[in-house]
C-alpha angles and dihedrals in degrees: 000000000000120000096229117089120243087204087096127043110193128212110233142142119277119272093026100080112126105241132173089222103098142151091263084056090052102060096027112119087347120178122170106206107223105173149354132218129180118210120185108298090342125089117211124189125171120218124193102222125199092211092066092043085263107304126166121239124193109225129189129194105199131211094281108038111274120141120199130171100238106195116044126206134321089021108110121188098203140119131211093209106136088355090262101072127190133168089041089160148009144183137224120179086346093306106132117203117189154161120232124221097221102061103359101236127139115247137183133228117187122199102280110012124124102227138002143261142234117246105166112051127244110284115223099239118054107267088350100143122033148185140237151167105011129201124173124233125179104275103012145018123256117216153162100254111202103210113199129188131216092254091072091222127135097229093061098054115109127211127202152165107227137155130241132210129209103256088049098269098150115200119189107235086178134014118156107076129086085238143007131185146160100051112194142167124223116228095267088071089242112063108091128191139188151141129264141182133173128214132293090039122074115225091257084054103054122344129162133213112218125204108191104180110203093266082068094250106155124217132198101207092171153316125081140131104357095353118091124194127198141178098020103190131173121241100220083245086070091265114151107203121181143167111253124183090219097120088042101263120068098264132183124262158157156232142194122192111266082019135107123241113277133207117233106167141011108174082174104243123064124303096179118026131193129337102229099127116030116241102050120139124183093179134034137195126243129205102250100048105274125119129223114210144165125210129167132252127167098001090303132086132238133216115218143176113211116199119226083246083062098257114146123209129193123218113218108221129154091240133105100189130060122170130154092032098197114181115202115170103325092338146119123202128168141109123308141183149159145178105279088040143044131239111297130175098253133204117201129186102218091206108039089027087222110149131207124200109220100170107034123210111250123275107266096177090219139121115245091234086073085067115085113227126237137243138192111231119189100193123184113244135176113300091221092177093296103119095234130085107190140051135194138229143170114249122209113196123210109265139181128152091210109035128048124175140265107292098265100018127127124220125239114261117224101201099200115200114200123228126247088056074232100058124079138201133301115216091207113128110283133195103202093055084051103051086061101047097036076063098052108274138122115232121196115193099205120215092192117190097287092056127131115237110053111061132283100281096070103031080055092050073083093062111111093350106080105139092035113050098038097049085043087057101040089052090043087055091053099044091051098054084047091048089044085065083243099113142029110255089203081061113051129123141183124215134157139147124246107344101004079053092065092051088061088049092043100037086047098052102028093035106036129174091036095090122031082193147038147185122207105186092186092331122178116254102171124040097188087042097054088044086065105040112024113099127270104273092061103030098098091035094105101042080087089038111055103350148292111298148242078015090059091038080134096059091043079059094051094043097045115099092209083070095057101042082117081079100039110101099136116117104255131188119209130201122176136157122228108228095055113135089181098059108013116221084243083083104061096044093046083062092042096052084052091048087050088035088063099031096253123168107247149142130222130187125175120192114201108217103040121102119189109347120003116280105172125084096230092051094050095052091044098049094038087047088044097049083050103044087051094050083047089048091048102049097029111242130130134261125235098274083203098063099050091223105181110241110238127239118257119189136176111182 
């Protein structure tokens, strides 16, 4: 329980009000939970914590309970494959197999032993070759090899699925395509399969599954122009099944050798969702036929069992979030979240529902009625040709059990753009939401057209119109909360990170006089810059975005908030680390050079050490304190004196 009493409820501006939810609490004891394995009777899960710079421990919960930190520091099992990573290891009869972040190599940790070893040998260039999406065989590991060259360009890096044997003998299975993921065996130990997709489309735009049988004979299962597959996984009977988006939303099917795709369930909302990390899995098999899958409805996620007759059957678990469904036995174990709690590795009966939690969420000390409940907004917003004349988003109010406003007053509004710009938000308990309305403001998580989660056809309103439909949407958000009577329209700012990063520049300098403030967490600057320099796996992302390039280099202009810093005279905090190979650093200070430029008020801070998205304790305090203490310095209120928060600097010259 919180320290502070509940018996008195002070009156006191927004975003005054004292709150133990600080930027020390966020960090403290931080562990962002990644993936989940099952092997056997034991249960592994990997969490990035801040109070190791982000590194990535491999943790296991045997049979018993038990739960060990398996890779001491400064082991890091992480892969810079598409700079985003995922399925960085895996595990099979207590062998871990493993790529570490420092030099990329794949290495190997039997049961027992006191360090690993090498398997891969050293590339020649520093992180040149790299490793991905690992799934053990008998006698190899199959993975997703990142090939560089010494040029450093995009266009030169090579992708591949190849095995790998145990004394470090690699042999290509599939080479060809721009990108390949989701190796797998079928159960004769022959039959491969795998997805594929080729520039300029992103894997949630066309990809393909590939079945290659042991006579070489290739199979398009499904996937192509307009149709993405994802999860591909074996039944023990040699069945594939998959999600595919043919009926608009990614649905669940399968496939028998010499057949056609079925289709096995449409619940009529997304079951996967986006491949931006490898690893990812929506649905699982169970041994007796059944299949365990999550799918969205309303902004929150739900956990359920289909019968092999067709029947589908709800959990009901006090959860909104399910990722990495693993099914051992009758079981069901994967992540899990909501918002009164944050992501725990979960164990569910599918037949009693009973659910076990084998990895807690850490200790926060705090009473639920300090978390501001969610709700799910549908909002109207401009139709712009795209068919569809509303978008959604999550709405935090502010909320404080021992603080309440000024009669009259009307708190600030925090419009929070996520990242991608295909991705969406996750309603899992979050800290840094938290930390804003626990202090009196409203927060609006904001799911534009382009969003994941609720068919193609939305996430595709994106298409061509970035830059348009998501600020039309973000400013339609905000207008709707001011209109409603629920925020001050003199108080409302706009921040996100990447790509939602791009949407605050964008929305502050092409639609001016919505926000008097805004926050750009390694925002884009400059389209036609980022479509020159960003890595391959991104490098053709926005051809379907904004336009073909160099062919659309005009509407990069247009779209590009450097061109119209002429219009850009909003206070604007931004925060950037300096090894990022997604959003160079060149882009923020491209933006910050225009802000001094103009005599704007702003703020920059720049962390040596963080990629994409801060990983490091101290970064993330510094950078949540400093967008606070901006905001603070903007609309003129004062910061908790208790909780010595360093002012930030704001220049304007």
């Amino acid at each position: 329980m919180s320290s502070l009493s509940h018996n008195v409820t002070s009156m006191s501006t927004h975003g005054t009000w004292p709150t133990p939810i600080t930027s020390a609490l966020v960090v403290r004891t931080a562990a962002r939970l990644e993936e989940v394995v099952v092997d056997g009777e034991d249960v592994w899960w990997s969490e990035s914590r801040p109070d190791e710079d982000g590194r990535s421990v491999l943790v296991r919960r045997s049979g018993e309970g038990t739960v060990t930190d398996v890779l001491p520091a400064p082991w890091n099992a992480r892969t810079r494959v598409h700079e985003y990573g995922g399925a960085a290891w895996t595990v099979a009869e207590g062998v871990v197999w493993f790529t570490n972040w420092s030099d990329q190599r794949l290495y190997r940790l039997d049961p027992g032993a006191s360090s690993p070893v090498a398997v891969t040998s050293e590339p020649a260039l520093p992180s040149g070759v790299r490793r991905a999406d690992l799934r053990v065989t008998p006698e190899a590991v199959l993975a997703v090899r990142e090939t560089h060259a010494a040029s450093g360009a995009a266009a030169d890096v090579v992708n591949e699925i190849v095995r790998v044997r145990p004394d470090g003998g690699e042999e290509v299975l599939v080479t060809g395509p721009d990108f390949v993921s989701d190796p797998s065996l079928a159960p004769d130990g022959a039959t491969l399969a795998w997805l594929q997709w080729d520039h300029p489309h992103m894997p949630w735009d066309a990809a393909q599954l590939v079945v290659r049988t042991p006579d070489g004979m290739e199979t398009v299962v499904a996937g192509g122009p307009g149709e993405s597959v994802v999860q591909p996984i074996w039944s023990s009977d040699g069945t594939l099944w998959f999600l595919c988006d043919r009926t608009d939303v990614w649905s669940l099917y399968r496939w028998a050798p010499g057949g056609a795709a079925e289709l096995v369930l449409d619940v009529g909302s997304d079951i996967g969702g986006p491949q931006w990390r490898f690893g990812s899995s929506r649905f699982a098999l169970l041994d007796d036929g059944r299949v365990a899958l999550a799918y969205g409805r309303d902004g929150a996620d739900r956990l359920a069992v289909l019968s092999p007759g067709g029947d589908l059957r709800e959990l009901e678990l006090p959860h909104a979030s399910f990722s990495y469904l693993r099914a051992p036995g009758t079981r069901v174990v994967c992540a899990a979240g909501g918002p009164a709690a944050e992501r725990v590795v979960l164990s569910v009966d599918v037949d009693s529902g009973v659910a076990d939690v084998l990895r807690p969420a850490r200790e926060l000390g705090l009473d639920p009625a300090w978390f501001s409940t969610p709700e799910f907004v549908t909002f109207p917003t401009p139709d712009d040709g795209t068919g569809i004349d509303a978008a959604h988003a999550v709405v935090y109010p502010p909320t404080n059990p021992e603080a309440t406003g000024p009669n009259g007053g009307l708190p600030p509004l925090v419009v929070m753009v996520h990242g991608g710009p295909t991705s969406s938000h996750d309603r899992v308990l979050n800290l840094e939401i938290q930390y804003f309305t626990s202090r009196g403001f409203c927060v609006a998580h904001v799911d534009y057209r382009g969003s994941t989660g609720y068919g193609r056809r939305y996430r595709d309103a994106l298409q061509g119109r970035w830059g348009v439909v998501d600020l039309d949407d973000v400013v339609a958000c905000a207008r709707h909360l001011a209109d409603a009577g629920r925020v001050d329209p003199a108080r409302m700012a706009i921040r996100g990170g990447s790509a939602g990063g791009y949407t605050v520049l964008a929305a502050l300098s092409m639609r001016p006089g919505v926000f008097t403030a805004g926050a750009s967490h390694f925002g884009v600057a400059d389209l036609g810059a980022l479509a020159t320099e960003t890595h391959k796996f991104e490098s053709r992302y926005l051809d379907g975005l904004v336009a073909p390039w160099p062919e659309g280099a005009d509407v990069y202009a247009e779209r590009s908030p450097i061109t119209h810093v002429d219009t850009l005279d909003t206070p604007l905090a931004v925060f950037q680390g300096e090894e990022d190979a997604v959003v160079p650093p060149s882009q923020a200070e491209a933006i910050v050079a225009a802000l001094r430029d103009r005599g704007v008020p702003h703020a920059y801070l720049l962390f040596p050490g963080e990629q994409h998205g801060f990983r490091k304790a101290e970064n993330i305090r510094a950078a949540l304190d400093g967008e606070l203490s901006f905001y603070a310095q903007v609309w003129g209120f004062d910061l908790p004196a208790d909780e010595g928060i360093p002012p930030i600097e704001v220049v304007t010259s």
